[in-house]
N, CA, C and O atoms as CSV, one atom per row, in Angstrom:
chain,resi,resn,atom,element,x,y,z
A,1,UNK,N,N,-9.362,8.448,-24.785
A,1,UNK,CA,C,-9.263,9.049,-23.472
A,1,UNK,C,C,-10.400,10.036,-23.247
A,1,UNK,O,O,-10.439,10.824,-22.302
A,2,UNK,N,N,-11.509,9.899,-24.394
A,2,UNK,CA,C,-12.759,10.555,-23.760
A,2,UNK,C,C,-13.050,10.614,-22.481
A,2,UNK,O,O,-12.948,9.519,-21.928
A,3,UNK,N,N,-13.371,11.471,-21.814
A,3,UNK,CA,C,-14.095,11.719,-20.654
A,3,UNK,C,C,-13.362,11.554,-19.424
A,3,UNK,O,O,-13.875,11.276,-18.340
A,4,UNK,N,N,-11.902,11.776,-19.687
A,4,UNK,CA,C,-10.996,11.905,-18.372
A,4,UNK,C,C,-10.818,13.450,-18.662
A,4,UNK,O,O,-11.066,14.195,-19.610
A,5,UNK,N,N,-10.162,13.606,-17.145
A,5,UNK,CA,C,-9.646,14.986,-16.914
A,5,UNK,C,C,-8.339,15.184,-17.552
A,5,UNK,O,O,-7.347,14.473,-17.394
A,6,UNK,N,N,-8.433,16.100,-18.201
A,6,UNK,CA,C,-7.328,16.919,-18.736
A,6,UNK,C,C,-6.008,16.526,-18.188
A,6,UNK,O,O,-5.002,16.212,-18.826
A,7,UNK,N,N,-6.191,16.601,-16.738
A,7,UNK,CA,C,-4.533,16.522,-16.005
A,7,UNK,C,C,-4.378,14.776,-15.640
A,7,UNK,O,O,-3.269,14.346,-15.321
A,8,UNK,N,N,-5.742,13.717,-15.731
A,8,UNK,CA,C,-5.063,12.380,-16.571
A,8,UNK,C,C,-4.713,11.860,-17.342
A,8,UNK,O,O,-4.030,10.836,-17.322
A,9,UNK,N,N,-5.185,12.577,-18.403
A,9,UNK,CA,C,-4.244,12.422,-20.254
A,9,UNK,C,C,-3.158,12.974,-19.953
A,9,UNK,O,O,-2.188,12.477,-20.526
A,10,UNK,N,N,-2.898,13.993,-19.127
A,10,UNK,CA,C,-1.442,14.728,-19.178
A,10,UNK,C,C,-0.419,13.292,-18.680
A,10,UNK,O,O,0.412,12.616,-19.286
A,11,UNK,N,N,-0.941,13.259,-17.360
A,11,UNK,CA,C,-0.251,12.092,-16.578
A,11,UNK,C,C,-0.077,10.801,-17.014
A,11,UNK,O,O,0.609,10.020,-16.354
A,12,UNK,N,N,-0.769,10.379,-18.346
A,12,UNK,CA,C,-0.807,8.952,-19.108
A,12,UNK,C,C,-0.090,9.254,-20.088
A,12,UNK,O,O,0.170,8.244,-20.742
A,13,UNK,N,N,0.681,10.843,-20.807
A,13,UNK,CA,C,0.818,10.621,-21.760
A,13,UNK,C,C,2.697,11.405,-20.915
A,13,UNK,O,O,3.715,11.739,-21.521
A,14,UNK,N,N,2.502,11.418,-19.908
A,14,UNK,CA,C,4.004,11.776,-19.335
A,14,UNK,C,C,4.564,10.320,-19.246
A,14,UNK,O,O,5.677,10.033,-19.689
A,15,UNK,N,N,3.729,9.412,-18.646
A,15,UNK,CA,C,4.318,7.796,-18.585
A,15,UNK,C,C,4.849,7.381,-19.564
A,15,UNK,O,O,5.780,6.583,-19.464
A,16,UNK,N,N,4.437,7.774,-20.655
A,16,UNK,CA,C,4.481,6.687,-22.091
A,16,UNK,C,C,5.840,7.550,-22.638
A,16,UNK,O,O,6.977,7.110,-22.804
A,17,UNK,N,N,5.323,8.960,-22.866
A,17,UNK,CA,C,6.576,10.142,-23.029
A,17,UNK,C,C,8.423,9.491,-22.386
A,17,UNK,O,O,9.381,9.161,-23.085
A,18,UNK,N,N,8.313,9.518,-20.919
A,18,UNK,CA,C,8.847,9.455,-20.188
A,18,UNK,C,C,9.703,7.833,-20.401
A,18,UNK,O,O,10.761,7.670,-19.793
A,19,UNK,N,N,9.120,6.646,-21.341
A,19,UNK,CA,C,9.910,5.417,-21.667
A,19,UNK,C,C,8.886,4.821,-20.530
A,19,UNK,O,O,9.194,3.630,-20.494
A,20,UNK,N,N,7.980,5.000,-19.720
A,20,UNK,CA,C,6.984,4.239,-19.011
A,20,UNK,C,C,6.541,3.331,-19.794
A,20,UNK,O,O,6.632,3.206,-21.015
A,21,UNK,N,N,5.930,2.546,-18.803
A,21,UNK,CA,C,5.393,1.317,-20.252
A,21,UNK,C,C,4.057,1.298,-20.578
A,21,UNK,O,O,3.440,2.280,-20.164
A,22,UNK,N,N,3.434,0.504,-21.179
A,22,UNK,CA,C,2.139,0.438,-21.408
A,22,UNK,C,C,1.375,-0.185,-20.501
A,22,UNK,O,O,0.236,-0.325,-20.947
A,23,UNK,N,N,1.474,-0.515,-19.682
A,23,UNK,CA,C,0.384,-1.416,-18.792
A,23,UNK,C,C,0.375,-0.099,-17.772
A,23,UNK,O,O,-0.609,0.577,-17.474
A,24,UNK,N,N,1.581,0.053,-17.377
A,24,UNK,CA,C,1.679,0.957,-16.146
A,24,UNK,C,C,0.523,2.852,-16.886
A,24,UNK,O,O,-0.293,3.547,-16.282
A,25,UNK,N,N,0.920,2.932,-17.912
A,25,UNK,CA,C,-0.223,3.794,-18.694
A,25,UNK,C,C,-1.601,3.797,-18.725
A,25,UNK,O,O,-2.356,4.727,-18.441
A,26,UNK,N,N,-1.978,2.225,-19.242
A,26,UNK,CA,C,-3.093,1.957,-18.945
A,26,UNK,C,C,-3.513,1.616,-18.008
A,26,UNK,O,O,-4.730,1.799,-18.046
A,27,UNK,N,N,-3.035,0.948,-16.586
A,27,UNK,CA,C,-3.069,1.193,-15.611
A,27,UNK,C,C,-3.435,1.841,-14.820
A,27,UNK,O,O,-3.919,1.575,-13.720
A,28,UNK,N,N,-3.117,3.304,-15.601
A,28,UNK,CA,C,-3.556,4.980,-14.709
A,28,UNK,C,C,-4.877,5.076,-15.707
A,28,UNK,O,O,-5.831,5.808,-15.443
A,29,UNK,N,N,-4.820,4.415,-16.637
A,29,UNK,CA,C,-6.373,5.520,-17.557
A,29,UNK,C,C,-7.252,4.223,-16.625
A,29,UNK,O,O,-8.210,4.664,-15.990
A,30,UNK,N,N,-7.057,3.030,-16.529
A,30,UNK,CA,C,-8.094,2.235,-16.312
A,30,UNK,C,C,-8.629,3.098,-14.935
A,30,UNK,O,O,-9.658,3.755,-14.774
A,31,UNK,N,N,-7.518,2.822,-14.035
A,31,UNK,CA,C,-8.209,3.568,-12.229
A,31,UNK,C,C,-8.950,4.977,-12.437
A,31,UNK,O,O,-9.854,5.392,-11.711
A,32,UNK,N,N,-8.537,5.492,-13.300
A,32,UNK,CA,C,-9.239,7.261,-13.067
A,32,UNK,C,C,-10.649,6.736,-14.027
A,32,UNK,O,O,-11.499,7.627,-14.044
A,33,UNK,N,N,-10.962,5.777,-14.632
A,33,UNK,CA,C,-11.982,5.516,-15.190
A,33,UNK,C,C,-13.074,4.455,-13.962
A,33,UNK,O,O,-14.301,4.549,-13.942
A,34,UNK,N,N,-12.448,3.724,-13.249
A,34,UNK,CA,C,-13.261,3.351,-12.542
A,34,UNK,C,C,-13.247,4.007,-10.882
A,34,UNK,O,O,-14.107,3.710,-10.053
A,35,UNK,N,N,-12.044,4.981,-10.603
A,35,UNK,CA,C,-12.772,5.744,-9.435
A,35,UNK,C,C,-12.400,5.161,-8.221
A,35,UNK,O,O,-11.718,4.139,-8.145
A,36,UNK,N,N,-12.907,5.897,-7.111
A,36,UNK,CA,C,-12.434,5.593,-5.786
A,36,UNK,C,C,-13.032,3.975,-5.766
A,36,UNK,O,O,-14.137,3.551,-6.106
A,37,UNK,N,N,-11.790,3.234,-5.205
A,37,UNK,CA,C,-12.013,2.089,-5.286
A,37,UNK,C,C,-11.679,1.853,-3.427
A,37,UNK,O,O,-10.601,2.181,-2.932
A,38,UNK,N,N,-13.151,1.064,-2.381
A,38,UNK,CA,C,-13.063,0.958,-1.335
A,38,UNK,C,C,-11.918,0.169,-0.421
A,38,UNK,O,O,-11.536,-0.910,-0.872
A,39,UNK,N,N,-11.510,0.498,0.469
A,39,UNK,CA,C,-10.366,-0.351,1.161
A,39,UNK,C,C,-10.590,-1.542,1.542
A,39,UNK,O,O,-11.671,-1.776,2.082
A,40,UNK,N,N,-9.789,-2.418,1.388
A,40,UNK,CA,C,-10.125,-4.093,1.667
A,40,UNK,C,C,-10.904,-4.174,2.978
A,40,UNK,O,O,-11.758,-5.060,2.942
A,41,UNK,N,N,-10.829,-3.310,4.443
A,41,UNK,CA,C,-11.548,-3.361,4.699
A,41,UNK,C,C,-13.322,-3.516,4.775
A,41,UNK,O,O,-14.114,-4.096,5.518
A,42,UNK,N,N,-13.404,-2.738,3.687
A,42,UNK,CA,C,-14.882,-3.060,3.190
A,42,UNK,C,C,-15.230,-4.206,2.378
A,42,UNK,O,O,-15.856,-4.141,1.320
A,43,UNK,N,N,-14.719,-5.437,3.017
A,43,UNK,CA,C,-14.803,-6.256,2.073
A,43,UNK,C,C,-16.218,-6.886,2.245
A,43,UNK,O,O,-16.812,-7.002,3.317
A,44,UNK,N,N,-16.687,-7.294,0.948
A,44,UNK,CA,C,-18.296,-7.437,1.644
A,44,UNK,C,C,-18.221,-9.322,1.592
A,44,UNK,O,O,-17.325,-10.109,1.289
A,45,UNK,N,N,-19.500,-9.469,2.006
A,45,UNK,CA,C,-19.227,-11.190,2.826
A,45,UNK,C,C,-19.073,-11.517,1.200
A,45,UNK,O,O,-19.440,-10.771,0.292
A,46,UNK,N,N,-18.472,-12.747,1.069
A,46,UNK,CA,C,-18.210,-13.624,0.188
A,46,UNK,C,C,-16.800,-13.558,-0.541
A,46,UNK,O,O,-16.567,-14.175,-1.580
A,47,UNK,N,N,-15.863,-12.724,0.130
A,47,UNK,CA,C,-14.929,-12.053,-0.486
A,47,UNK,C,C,-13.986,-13.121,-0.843
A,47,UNK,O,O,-13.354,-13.144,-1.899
A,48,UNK,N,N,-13.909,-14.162,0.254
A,48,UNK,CA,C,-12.955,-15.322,-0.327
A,48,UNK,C,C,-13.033,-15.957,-0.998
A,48,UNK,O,O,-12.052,-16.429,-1.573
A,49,UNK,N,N,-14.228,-16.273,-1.247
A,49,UNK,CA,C,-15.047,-17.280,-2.204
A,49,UNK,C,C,-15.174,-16.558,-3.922
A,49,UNK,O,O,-14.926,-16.965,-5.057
A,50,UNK,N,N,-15.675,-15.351,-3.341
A,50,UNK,CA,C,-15.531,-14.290,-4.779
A,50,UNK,C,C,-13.542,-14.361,-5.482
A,50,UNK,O,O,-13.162,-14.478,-6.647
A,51,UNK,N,N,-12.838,-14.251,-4.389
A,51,UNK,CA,C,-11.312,-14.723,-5.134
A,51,UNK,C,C,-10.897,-15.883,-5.655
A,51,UNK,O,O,-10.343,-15.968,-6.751
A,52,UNK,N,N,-11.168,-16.943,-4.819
A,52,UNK,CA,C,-10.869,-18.383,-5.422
A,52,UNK,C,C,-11.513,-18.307,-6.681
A,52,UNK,O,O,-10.603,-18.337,-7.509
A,53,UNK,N,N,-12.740,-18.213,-7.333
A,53,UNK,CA,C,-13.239,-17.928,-8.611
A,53,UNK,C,C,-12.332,-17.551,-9.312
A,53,UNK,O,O,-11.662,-18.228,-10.092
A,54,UNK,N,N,-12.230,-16.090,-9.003
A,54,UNK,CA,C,-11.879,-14.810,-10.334
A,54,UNK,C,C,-10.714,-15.392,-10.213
A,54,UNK,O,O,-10.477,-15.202,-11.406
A,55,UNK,N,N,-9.395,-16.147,-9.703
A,55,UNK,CA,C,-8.023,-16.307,-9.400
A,55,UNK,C,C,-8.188,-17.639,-10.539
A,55,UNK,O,O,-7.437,-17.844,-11.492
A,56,UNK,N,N,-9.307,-18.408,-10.169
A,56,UNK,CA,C,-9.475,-19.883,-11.007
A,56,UNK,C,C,-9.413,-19.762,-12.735
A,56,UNK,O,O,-8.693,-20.331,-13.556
A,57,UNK,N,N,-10.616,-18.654,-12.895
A,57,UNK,CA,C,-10.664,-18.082,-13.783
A,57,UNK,C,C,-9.273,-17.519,-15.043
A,57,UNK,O,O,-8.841,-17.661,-16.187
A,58,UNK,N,N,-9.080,-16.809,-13.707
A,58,UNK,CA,C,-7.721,-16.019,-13.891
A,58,UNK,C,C,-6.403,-16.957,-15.160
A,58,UNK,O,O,-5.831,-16.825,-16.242
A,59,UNK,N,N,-6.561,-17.880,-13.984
A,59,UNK,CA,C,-5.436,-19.006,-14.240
A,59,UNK,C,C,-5.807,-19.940,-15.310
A,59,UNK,O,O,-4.936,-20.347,-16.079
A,60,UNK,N,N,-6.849,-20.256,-15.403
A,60,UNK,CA,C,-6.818,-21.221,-16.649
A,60,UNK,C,C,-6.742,-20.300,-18.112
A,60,UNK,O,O,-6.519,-20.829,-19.201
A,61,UNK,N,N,-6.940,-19.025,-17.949
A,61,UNK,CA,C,-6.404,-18.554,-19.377
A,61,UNK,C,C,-4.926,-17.809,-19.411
A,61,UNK,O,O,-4.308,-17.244,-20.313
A,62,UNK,N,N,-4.686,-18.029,-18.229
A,62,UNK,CA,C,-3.051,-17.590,-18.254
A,62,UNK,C,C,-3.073,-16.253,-18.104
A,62,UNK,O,O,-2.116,-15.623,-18.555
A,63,UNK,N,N,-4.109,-15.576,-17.477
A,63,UNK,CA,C,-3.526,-14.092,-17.466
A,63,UNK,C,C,-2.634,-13.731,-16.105
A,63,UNK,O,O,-2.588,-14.226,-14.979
A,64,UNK,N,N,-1.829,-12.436,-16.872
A,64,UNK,CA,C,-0.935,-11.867,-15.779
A,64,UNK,C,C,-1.995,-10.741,-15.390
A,64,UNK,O,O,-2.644,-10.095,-16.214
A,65,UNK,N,N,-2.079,-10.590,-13.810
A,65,UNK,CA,C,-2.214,-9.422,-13.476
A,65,UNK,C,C,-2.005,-9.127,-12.616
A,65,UNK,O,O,-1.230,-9.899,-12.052
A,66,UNK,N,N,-2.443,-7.844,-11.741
A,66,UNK,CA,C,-2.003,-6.909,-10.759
A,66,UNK,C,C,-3.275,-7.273,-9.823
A,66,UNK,O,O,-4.388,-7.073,-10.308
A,67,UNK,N,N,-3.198,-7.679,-8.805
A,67,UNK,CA,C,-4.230,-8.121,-7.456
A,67,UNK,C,C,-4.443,-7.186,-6.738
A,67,UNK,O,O,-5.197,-7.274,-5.769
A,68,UNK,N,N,-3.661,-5.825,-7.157
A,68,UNK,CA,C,-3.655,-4.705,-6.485
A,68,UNK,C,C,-4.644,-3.696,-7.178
A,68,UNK,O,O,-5.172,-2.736,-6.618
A,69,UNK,N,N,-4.831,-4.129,-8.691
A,69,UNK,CA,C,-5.111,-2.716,-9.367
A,69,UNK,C,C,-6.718,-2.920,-9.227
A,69,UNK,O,O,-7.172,-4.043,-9.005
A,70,UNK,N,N,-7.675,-1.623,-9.388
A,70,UNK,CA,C,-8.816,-1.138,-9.621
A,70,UNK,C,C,-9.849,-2.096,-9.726
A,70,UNK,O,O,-10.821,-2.392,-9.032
A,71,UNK,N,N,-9.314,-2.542,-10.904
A,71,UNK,CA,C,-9.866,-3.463,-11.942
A,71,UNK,C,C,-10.564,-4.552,-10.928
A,71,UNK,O,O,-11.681,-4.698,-10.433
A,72,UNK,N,N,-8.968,-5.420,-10.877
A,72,UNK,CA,C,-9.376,-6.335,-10.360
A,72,UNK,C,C,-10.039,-6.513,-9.044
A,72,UNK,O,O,-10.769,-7.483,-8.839
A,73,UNK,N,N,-9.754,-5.404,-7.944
A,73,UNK,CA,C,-10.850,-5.747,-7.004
A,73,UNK,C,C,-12.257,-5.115,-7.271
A,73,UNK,O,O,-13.184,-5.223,-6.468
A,74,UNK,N,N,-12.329,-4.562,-8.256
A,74,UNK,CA,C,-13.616,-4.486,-8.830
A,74,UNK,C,C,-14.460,-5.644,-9.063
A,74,UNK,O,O,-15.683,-5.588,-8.931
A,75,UNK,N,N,-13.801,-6.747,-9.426
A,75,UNK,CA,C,-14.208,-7.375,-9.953
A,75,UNK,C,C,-14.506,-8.658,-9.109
A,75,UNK,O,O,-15.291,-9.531,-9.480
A,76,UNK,N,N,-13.768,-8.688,-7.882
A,76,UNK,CA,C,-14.064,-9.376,-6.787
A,76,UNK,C,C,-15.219,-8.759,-6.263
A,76,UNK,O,O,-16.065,-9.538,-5.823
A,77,UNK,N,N,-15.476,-7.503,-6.198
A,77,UNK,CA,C,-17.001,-6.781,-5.690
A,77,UNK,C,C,-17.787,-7.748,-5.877
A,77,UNK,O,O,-18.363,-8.593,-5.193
A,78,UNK,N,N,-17.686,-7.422,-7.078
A,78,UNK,CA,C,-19.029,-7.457,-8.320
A,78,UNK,C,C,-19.679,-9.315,-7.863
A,78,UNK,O,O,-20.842,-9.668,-7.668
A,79,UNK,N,N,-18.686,-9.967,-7.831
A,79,UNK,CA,C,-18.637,-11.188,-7.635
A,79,UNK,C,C,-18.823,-11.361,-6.509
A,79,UNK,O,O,-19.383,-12.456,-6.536
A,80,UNK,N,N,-18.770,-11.103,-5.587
A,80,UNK,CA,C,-19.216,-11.231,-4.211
A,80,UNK,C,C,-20.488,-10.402,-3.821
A,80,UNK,O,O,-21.327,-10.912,-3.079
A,81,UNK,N,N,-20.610,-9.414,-4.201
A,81,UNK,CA,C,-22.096,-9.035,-4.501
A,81,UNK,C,C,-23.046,-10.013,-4.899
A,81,UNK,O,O,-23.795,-10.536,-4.074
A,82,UNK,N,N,-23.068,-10.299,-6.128
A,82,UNK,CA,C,-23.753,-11.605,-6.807
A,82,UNK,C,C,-24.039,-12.827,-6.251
A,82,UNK,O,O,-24.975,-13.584,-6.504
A,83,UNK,N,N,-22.798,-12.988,-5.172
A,83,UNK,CA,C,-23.388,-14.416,-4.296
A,83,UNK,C,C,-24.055,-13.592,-2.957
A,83,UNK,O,O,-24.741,-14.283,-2.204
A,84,UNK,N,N,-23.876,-12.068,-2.607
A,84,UNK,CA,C,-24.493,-12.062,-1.580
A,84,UNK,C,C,-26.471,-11.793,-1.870
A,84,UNK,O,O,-27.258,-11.622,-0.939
A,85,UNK,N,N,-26.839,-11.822,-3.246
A,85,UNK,CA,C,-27.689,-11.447,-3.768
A,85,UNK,C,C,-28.265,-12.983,-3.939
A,85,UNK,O,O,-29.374,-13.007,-4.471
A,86,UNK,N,N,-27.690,-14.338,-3.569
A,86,UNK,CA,C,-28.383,-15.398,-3.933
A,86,UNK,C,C,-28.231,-15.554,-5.548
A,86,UNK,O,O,-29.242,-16.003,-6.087
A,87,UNK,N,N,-27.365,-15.319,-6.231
A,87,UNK,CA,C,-27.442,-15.271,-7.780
A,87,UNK,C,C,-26.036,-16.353,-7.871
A,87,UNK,O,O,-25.094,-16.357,-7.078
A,88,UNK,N,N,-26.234,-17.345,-9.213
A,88,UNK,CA,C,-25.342,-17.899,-8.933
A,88,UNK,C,C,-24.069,-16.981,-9.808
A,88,UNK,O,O,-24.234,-16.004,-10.540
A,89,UNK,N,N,-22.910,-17.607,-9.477
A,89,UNK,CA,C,-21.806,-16.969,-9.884
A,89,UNK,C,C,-21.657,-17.259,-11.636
A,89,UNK,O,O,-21.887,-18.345,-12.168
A,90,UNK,N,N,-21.131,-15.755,-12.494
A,90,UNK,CA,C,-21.415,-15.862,-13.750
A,90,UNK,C,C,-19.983,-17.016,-13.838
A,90,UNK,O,O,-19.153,-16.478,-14.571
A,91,UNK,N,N,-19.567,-18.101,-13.441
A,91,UNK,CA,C,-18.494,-18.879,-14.576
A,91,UNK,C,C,-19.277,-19.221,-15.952
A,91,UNK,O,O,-18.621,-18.641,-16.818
A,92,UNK,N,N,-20.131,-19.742,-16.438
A,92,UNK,CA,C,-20.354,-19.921,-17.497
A,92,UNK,C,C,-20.061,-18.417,-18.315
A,92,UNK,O,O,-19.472,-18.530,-19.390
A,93,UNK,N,N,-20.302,-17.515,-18.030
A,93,UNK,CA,C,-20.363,-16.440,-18.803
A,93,UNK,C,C,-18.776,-16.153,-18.466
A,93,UNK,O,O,-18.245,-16.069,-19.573
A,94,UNK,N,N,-18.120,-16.030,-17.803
A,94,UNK,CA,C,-16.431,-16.009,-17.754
A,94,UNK,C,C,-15.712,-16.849,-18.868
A,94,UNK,O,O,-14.671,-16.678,-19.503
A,95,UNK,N,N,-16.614,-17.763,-18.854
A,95,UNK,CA,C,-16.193,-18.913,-19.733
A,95,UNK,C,C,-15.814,-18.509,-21.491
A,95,UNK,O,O,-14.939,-18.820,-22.300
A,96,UNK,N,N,-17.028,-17.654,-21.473
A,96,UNK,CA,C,-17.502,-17.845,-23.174
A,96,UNK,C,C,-16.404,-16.910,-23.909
A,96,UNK,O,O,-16.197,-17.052,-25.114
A,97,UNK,N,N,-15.667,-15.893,-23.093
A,97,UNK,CA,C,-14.582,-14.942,-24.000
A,97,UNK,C,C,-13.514,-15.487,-24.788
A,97,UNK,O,O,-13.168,-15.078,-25.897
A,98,UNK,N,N,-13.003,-16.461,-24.126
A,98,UNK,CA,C,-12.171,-17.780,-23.869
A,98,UNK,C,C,-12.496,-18.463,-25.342
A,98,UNK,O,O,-11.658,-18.816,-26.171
A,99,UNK,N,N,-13.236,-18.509,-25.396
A,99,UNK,CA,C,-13.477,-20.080,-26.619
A,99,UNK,C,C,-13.294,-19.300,-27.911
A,99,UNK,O,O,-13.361,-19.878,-28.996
């Protein structure tokens, strides 16, 4: 928990304290680590195309997650950035964690 604020270790370690669970814990350390995250409004062009991916992705290794949290629309950014940059989309490199 390097480099969070004092009163988010407090608040990650009241969850866990408290019979909270672990996702919902890490959950809070992940968001205070990646920060104000913009409103769907700001969605930048490619945003649908950037989901069908990361969702494709998503699904062929079976993960559960939260469509709501930090993370993951981070990660729709990032990916929709990349096609608005003319770059093709990393699946091969999505690929390789997997094997």
């Amino acid at each position: 928990m390097a480099k969070l604020p004092l009163a988010t270790i407090r608040e990650v370690l009241n969850i866990v304290d408290s019979g909270g669970n672990v996702p919902d814990a890490m959950r809070r350390t992940q968001e205070s680590l990646i920060g104000e995250i913009p409103d769907e409004q700001d969605e930048p062009k490619g945003w649908d195309a950037a989901q069908e991916l990361l969702d494709a992705e998503i699904a062929k290794r079976g993960w559960r997650i939260d469509k709501e949290s930090g993370a993951y629309r981070m990660a729709l950014r990032a990916l929709a950035e990349i096609a608005q940059e003319n770059l093709s989309p990393p699946s091969n490199h999505l690929a390789w964690p997997a094997s």
